[in-house]
C-alpha positions, 0 to 999 in steps of 0.5 A: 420570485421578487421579495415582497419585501425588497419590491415593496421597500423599492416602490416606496423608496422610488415614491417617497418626496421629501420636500420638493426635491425629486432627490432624495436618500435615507441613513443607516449607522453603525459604531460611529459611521453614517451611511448615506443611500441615494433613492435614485443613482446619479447620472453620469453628467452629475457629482454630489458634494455633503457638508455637515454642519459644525459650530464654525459653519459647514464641513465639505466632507466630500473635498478630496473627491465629490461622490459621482457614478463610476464610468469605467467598466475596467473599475468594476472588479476592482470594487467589487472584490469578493462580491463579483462572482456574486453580482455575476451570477445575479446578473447572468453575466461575466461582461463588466460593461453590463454589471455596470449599465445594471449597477447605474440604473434604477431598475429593481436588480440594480437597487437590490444589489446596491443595498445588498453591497455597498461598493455596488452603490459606489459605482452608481454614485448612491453611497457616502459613508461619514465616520468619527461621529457619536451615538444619539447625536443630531446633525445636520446635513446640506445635499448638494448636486451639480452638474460636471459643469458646475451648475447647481442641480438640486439641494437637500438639507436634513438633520439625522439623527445618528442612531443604530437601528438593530433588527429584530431577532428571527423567532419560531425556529424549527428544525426538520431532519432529514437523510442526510440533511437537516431543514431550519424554518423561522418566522419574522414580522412583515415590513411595517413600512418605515425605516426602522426595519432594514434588515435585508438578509439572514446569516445561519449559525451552527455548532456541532456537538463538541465544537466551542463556537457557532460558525455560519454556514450559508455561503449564498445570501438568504434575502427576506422576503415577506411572500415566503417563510424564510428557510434553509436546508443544510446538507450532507451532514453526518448522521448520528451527531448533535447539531443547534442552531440558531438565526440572525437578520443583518441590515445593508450596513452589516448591524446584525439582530440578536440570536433567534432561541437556539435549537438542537436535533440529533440527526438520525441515521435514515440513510441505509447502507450500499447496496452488495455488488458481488456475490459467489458460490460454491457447493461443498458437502453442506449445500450451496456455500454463498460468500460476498463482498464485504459492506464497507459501511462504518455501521454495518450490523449484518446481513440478510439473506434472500432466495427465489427458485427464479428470477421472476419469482418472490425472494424469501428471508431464510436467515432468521437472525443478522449474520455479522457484518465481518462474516460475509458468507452462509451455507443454504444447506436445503438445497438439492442438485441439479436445480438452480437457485437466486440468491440476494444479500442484503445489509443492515446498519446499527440504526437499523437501516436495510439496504436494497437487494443485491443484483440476483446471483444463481447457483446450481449445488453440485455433488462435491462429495468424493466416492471411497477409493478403491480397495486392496491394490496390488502388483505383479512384474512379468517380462517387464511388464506391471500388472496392477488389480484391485477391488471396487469402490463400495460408493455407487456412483462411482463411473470408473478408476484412473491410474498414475505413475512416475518415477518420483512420488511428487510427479506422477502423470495420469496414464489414460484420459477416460476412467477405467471401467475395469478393475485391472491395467497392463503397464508396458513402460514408456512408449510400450516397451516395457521397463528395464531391471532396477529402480522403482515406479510410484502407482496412485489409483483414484476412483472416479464418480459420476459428478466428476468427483476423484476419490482418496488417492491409493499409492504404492510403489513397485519396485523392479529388481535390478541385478546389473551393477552399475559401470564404475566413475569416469575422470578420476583424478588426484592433485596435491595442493602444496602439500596441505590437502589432497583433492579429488576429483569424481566424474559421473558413472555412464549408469543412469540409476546410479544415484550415490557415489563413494570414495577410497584411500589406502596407504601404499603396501597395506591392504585395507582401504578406508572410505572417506564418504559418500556422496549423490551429486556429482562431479564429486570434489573432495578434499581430503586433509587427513594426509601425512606427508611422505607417505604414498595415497591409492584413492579410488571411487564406486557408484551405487545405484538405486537397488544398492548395487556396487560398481567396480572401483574406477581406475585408481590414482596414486599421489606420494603426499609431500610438500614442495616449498623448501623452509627458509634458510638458518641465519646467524651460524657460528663456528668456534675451533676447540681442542681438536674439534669445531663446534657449530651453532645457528639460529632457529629457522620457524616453518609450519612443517619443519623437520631439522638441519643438514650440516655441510663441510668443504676445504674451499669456501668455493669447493664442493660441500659435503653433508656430514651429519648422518641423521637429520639435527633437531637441535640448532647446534652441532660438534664436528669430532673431526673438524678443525680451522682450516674447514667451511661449514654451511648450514641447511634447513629441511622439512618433513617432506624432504625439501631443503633449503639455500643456505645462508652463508659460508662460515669457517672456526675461528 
C-alpha cells in the first residue's frame, strides 16, 4: 500500500506553483550543504544551470558541468553503488535500462526513490548540492533551464534560507514480546502539509544488556506512512536477555530527529524445548526400563513421563516429580508381561516450557528373571564314556537343562540344541567314540525356563586318568657356541597331551644328573652358560603330559665344552746366558680364558722345537737349568680350553 504520507507530499509537490513557472523545487540543508530538489525531472533535451548571489554579481556554481538527467544505462550502477539492490527489488528488475526510464519519470515509484536516494535524483537531473555555506543565512538563488541548444527554458529566482529543519522524535514507544522476537510500535504526527516535516523514514536503535553502544538494527527502509502506525518486528533473538530500544526519523538529506524515550523488555523463554526423537527399552527384574535421547537444549530442567495401553488411548503422567535432564532413562516398575505398553517422553526448560510428546514408542515386559541352577551335579567314567546327573532346579518355570563341555574352560560349546527334559546325559566324546585315557573335560549345565531365561552356570571338571606315558622329544641337539654358552635344541613330543618339557645335564662319569628347567612351549631353545671348559656334558630332555606322566628321556647328546680360538701370541721374549744356564722373560699376553705359556727349544732357528717345560707356566718368565748360547727359544700362549697360540719370534741368549 502507497504511504499516505509520500502520496499526499507528491500530490502536493506536482500541484504547487510558485509564480508562474511550472518548474519548481524545494530545499533541505544540512551542517553547511544545500540540497536543491526538482518537482518535475528534467527531460533529456534539458540542462539546468544555479547561480547564487554574492556581493561581486552572481556565481555559476554549475560551470564545470550544468545539472541534466543521465542518459546511459551503463551509468546507473555506477551511481547508485550500495543502493542498487535496493532500487532493484522496488523495481522488480535487474534491467538497468528500466530503473533508468522509472528513476527519469515523474511517476510516484520514480519520486519516492529519488527522495529516498539522492544519487537516484542525479540520474533524473532533480538534485544539486551547494556546500560551503552558514546556518541561518539568506541567499539568493537564480534557476536557469535551457535547452541542449542553448535556448533559455525557464528562470526561477529565490532566496533560501539555510536553515536545518530536524524531525521531530517518534514518541509512544512500545514493546510486545514475543517467541523468539520482539515487536516495537510508536507514534508520529500526521504530515501537516509544509515543508517543515520531511522526515521520510525511521532507523531502530538497540542495545543488548551488557553492550556499550546502541547499534541499528534494520536493514531494509521503514517508510512513514501516515494510513499505518509505524512498527518493526525484530526477530530470532535469544530468550532470557535485556533488550532497549529506541527510534529516530531521518529526513532525504540524512538530519535525523532525536531518540524516541528509550524502553527496555527482558525477553521471556516461551519457546519450549525439542521434541524427544528417540525412545528404547528393556525389561529387567523391576518392570520396563525406558532410556532415551538426551535433550540438547541448554535449559533443559527434566523430563516427563507419559503411558497409554494403546496408541488411540489417552497418555497419562506417571512421574510425579521432573527426572533430571542428565538422567534420560526411568523404570515403569507396574507393569505386568505379556501385554504391550506406549510410552511418550516429554522435556521441560527452566522457564518452564514442556515440550511436545514424543513419537509413541511400545514396549512389551518380558521376564528376564533367571531360573535357579540345577543342584548337585556329578559324574562318573565307564569305558570312556561320561555320565553326568543331577537334581532339578527348585524354580517352576523351568522347561529343561542345556549342557557344555570343552577341553578349556573359556571355550566350552552347547552339546544339544533343545534343553534336556531329563535330569541325566550320556557323553560319548567327539564323534561318538568316546574319550581317550588322560587329560580333563570342563562340563557347565545351566537350567533353562520358559521365557527363554539361562540360569547360574554349574561347572566341574572331570577328569580321566591317563596312565600311558607320553613318547620322549624328538630333534635334540647340542651346539657349543665358541666356547661361551651351550645351546640346546628341544623338538616336540609325538603325544598330543604332552604339555611341559624338561631338560638334563650331568657330567661325564657322575652318575647324578641336574635338570636345568622346565619348560610349555615348544621348540625348546636353551642356553646354557653354566659350563666349564674341558669338561665333557650329557644333556637329555623329558616331556610331561597333563596327568603329570614323565616320558622316557630323549636319545642323549654329549659336547666336551671347550674353546677353539687360540690366545694371541707373547710379545717382547728375552733370553739372557748366565752361568751355565739361559733365563727366559716375556710379556703378558691378556685373553678372557687364559690359562699360561709353553716354552719351546731348538738347535736351529729353522729345526724342530721341542716343549721343554712339564707344566703349563703361569708366571711370564722361566730358567732353562740346561740351556746355553747356542739354543733358540720360542714362546707360546695357551687357554684354559688347550688351545695354543703362533708364536711371535725366535730368540737365542745373549
Amino acid at each position: 500500500m502507497k504511504s499516505k504520507f509520500l502520496l499526499t507530499w507528491l500530490v502536493i509537490l506536482t500541484t504547487v506553483s510558485f509564480g508562474q513557472s511550472d518548474r519548481d523545487f524545494f530545499t533541505m540543508f544540512k551542517g553547511d550543504s544545500l540540497a536543491f530538489f526538482l518537482l518535475k525531472p528534467l527531460g533529456s533535451n534539458e540542462t539546468l544551470t544555479i547561480y547564487r548571489k554574492t556581493d561581486t554579481g552572481y556565481v555559476n556554481l554549475t560551470q564545470d558541468e550544468p545539472v541534466r538527467a543521465i542518459l546511459d544505462d551503463n551509468a546507473v550502477p555506477v551511481l547508485l553503488g550500495d543502493n542498487l539492490k535496493i532500487v532493484q527489488k522496488a523495481l522488480r528488475t535487474e534491467d538497468n535500462m528500466s530503473i533508468l526510464r522509472t528513476l527519469r519519470s515523474n511517476t510516484f515509484r520514480g519520486t519516492v526513490l529519488c527522495l529516498f536516494i539522492p544519487n537516484a535524483a542525479k540520474i533524473s537531473g532533480r538534485w544539486f548540492v551547494d556546500s560551503g555555506l552558514s546556518e541561518g543565512q539568506k541567499y539568493k538563488y537564480k534557476l536557469l533551464f535551457r535547452s541542449v541548444f542553448g535556448d533559455t527554458l525557464d528562470i526561477i529566482e529565490r532566496t533560501v534560507t539555510a536553515k536545518s529543519i530536524i524531525p521531530k522524535a517518534p514518541n509512544k514507544l512500545t514493546l510486545e514480546e514475543g517467541n523468539e522476537q520482539i515487536k516495537l510500535k510508536w507514534s508520529y504526527p500526521q504530515w501537516d502539509g509544509t515543508f517543515t516535516d520531511l522526515g521520510i523514514r525511521y532507523n531502530v536503535y538497540r542495545k543488548i544488556k551488557g553492550e556499550d553502544k546502541f547499534k541499528i538494527i534494520n536493514k531494509k527502509i521503514i517508510i512513514r506512512d501516515d494510513n499505518v502506525e509505524p512498527s518493526y518486528n525484530d526477530l530470532w533473538l535469544n530468550e532470557g536477555i535485556s533488550y532497549t530500544y529506541y527510534v529516530t526519523i531521518v529526513d532525504p538529506v540524512g538530519n535525523e530527529s532525536a531518540p524516541s524515550k528509550q524502553a527496555s523488555v527482558l525477553l521471556k523463554d516461551k519457546t519450549p524445548p525439542q521434541i524427544i526423537d528417540y525412545i528404547s527399552d528393556e525389561s529387567d527384574t523391576l518392570g520396563i526400563y525406558l532410556t532415551w535421547t538426551m535433550s540438547t537444549a541448554l535449559d533443559a530442567k527434566g523430563y516427563y513421563v507419559y503411558r497409554s495401553l494403546g496408541l488411540s488411548k489417552k497418555f497419562y503422567k506417571i512421574t510425579k516429580d521432573l527426572i533430571p535432564a542428565d538422567k534420560p532413562f526411568f523404570v515403569d516398575s507396574l507393569v505386568y508381561p505379556n501385554k504391550q505398553f506406549f510410552y511418550s517422553v516429554t522435556v521441560v526448560d527452566t522457564a518452564g516450557n514442556e515440550s511436545e510428546k514424543s513419537n509413541a514408542h511400545g514396549a512389551t515386559y518380558k521376564d528376564n528373571i533367571p531360573p535357579l541352577p540345577p543342584e548337585d551335579v556329578s559324574f562318573k567314567i565307564e569305558n570312556g564314556l561320561v555320565r553326568l546327573s543331577w537334581k532339578k532346579s527348585k524354580s517352576k518355570d523351568v522347561d529343561g537343562y542345556f549342557v557344555y563341555r570343552g577341553e578349556r574352560k573359556d571355550i566350552t560349546p552347547k552339546l544339544t540344541d533343545l534343553p534336556l527334559k531329563s535330569t541325566t546325559y550320556v557323553d560319548s566324546g567327539y564323534a561318538g567314540r568316546g574319550f581317550v585315557n588322560g587329560g580333563n573335560i570342563y562340563y557347565k549345565v545351566a537350567a533353562f525356563d520358559s521365557s527363554r531365561n539361562l540360569s547360574e552356570m554349574v561347572e566341574f571338571t572331570a577328569y580321566l586318568p591317563d596312565k600311558d606315558k607320553p613318547f620322549p622329544p624328538g630333534n635334540f641337539s647340542l651346539q657349543n657356541y665358541e666356547g661361551r654358552y651351550v645351546e640346546v635344541y628341544c623338538g616336540m613330543s609325538p603325544s598330543l597331551d604332552a604339555v611341559k618339557y624338561q631338560v638334563f645335564r650331568k657330567e661325564e662319569n657322575k652318575p647324578e644328573a641336574k635338570k636345568m628347567g622346565t619348560f610349555e612351549k615348544v621348540p625348546v631353545y636353551y642356553r646354557d652358560t653354566s659350563v666349564v671348559k674341558g669338561i665333557k656334558y650329557i644333556y637329555y630332555a623329558v616331556a610331561i603330559d597333563t596327568v603329570g606322566n614323565v616320558s622316557e628321556p630323549s636319545p642323549a647328546d654329549t659336547i666336551l665344552f671347550k674353546d677353539f680360538s687360540p690366545p694371541p701370541a707373547p710379545r717382547d721374549i728375552m733370553a739372557k746366558n748366565s752361568n751355565g744356564k739361559v733365563e727366559l722373560s716375556w710379556g703378558v699376553v691378556i685373553d678372557f680364558d687364559m690359562a699360561g705359556y709353553n716354552v719351546y727349544r731348538s738347535d736351529f732357528p729353522t729345526g724342530t722345537f721341542q716343549k721343554i717345560n712339564n707344566k703349563v707356566i703361569t708366571e711370564t718368565k722361566f730358567v732353562d737349568n740346561s740351556g746355553n748360547k747356542n739354543y733358540f727359544y720360542r714362546i707360546k700362549a695357551v687357554d684354559t680350553s688347550g688351545n695354543e697360540s703362533e708364536y711371535d719370534k725366535t730368540v737365542a741368549p745373549r
